[in-house]
N, C-alpha and C positions, 0 to 999 in steps of 0.2 A: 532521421526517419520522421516523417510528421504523425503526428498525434495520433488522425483520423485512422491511418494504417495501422497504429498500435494497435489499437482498441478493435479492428476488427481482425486482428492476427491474434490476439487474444480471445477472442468470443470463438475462434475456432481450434486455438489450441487445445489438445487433447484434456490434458490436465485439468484446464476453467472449463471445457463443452461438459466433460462426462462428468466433473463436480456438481453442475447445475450455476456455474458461476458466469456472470455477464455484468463485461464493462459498459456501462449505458453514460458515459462520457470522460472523455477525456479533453480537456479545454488546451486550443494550440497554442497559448503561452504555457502548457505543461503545470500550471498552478492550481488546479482543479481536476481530483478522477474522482467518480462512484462509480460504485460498484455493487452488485444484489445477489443474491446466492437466491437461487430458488429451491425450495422443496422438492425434492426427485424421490422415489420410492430408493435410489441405489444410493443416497444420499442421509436417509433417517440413521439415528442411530438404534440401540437395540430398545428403546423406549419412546421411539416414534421421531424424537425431534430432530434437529439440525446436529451431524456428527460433526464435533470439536475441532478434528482437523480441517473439514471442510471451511468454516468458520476461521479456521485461526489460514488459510491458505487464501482466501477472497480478499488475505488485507495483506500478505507478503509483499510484494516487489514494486508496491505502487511509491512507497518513498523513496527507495533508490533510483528508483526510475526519473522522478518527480526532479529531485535533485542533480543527478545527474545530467540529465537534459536541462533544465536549465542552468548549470554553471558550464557546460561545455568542455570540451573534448580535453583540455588543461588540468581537469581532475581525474583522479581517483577514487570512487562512491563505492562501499560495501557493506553490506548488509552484517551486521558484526554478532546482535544478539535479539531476544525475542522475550516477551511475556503476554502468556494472556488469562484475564481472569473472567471466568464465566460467571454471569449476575443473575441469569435466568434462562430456562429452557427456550431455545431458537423453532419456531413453529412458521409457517406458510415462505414469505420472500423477505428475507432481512438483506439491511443494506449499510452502509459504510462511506463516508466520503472524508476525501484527503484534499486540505486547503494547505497551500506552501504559502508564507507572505514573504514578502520583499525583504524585509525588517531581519529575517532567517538568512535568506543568500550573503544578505550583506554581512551579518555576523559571522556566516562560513567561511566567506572570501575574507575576512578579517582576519580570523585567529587563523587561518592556514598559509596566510600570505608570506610567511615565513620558512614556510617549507613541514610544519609542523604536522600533525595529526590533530583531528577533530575528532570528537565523538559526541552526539548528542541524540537524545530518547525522541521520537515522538509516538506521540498517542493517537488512537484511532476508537472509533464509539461504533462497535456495531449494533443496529437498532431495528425494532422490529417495525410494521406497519404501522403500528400505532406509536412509531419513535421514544416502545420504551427502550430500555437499556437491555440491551441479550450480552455482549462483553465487553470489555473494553483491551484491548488492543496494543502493546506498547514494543518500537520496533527502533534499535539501534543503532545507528546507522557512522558511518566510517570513513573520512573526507578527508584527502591530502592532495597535497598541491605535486604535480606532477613535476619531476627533475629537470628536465627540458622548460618550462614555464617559468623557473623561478628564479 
C-alpha cells in the first residue's frame, strides 16, 4: 500500500475521524508520519483537556507500521507493550512525529537475521503548539524474521 493511501484511510477511519485525530503526513520511504489530535468538545476530558486515551491512541500503530513497511513482507512486526507518562495538561491541537533511521532497520535485520525475536522500545514526544511537552509516549515493538525467509 503506498503511504499517501495510508494516511488518507486513516483520516477517515472511524476511530482517528471521531477521536479528532489526523495524519498530516506520511513520507513514501515510510520513515517519517505526524500526526495532531485536535480539540473536539467529544474529545475533552472531564476538566476541559485532551482525554488520555485519545492522546495515548494518536501515537499507537504508527511504529509497527513504520517498520513493518519498511523491512517488508519477510517479517513479522508486533505491537507487544505500551507506556505513557502524562507531563502536562493536552489543550487546543497537539502533535507527534515518528522519525525511523536506517541505522534501526539495520540493527533489526541484524539481530533477527538468525531467526530470532527482537524487541525494542521507541519513544514518541507529544507536544503542544508551543512544542512543549504534554507526554511522552514509549511503544514496544516485536520483529522476527519470518520461517520461510530464513
Amino acid at each position: 500500500m503506498k503511504s499517501t493511501l495510508l494516511r488518507r484511510l486513516f483520516n477517515f477511519w472511524a476511530p482517528f475521524l471521531l477521536s479528532g485525530i489526523h495524519v498530516t503526513r506520511i513520507a513514501p520511504d515510510w520513515r517519517h508520519v505526524r500526526v495532531e489530535l485536535r480539540m473536539r468538545p467529544w474529545n475533552r476530558n472531564y476538566v476541559g483537556t485532551h482525554f488520555g486515551g485519545s492522546l495515548f491512541a494518536m501515537t499507537d500503530p504508527f511504529w509497527m507500521i513504520q517498520i513493518k513497511e519498511c523491512l517488508g513482507n519477510d517479517y513479522l512486526v508486533w505491537d507487544k507493550a505500551a507506556a505513557i507518562e502524562f507531563v502536562k495538561p493536552g489543550k487546543g491541537t497537539v502533535h507527534a512525529e515518528f522519525n525511523l533511521e536506517d541505522a534501526v532497520l539495520d540493527e533489526i535485520r541484524a539481530a533477527t537475521a538468525g531467526g530470532g525475536k527482537y524487541l525494542r522500545w521507541f519513544p514518541v514526544e507529544v507536544l503542544d503548539a508551543q512544542d512543549q511537552l504534554v507526554a511522552t509516549v514509549r511503544k514496544q515493538v516485536y520483529v522476527r524474521l519470518k520461517p520461510r525467509a530464513r
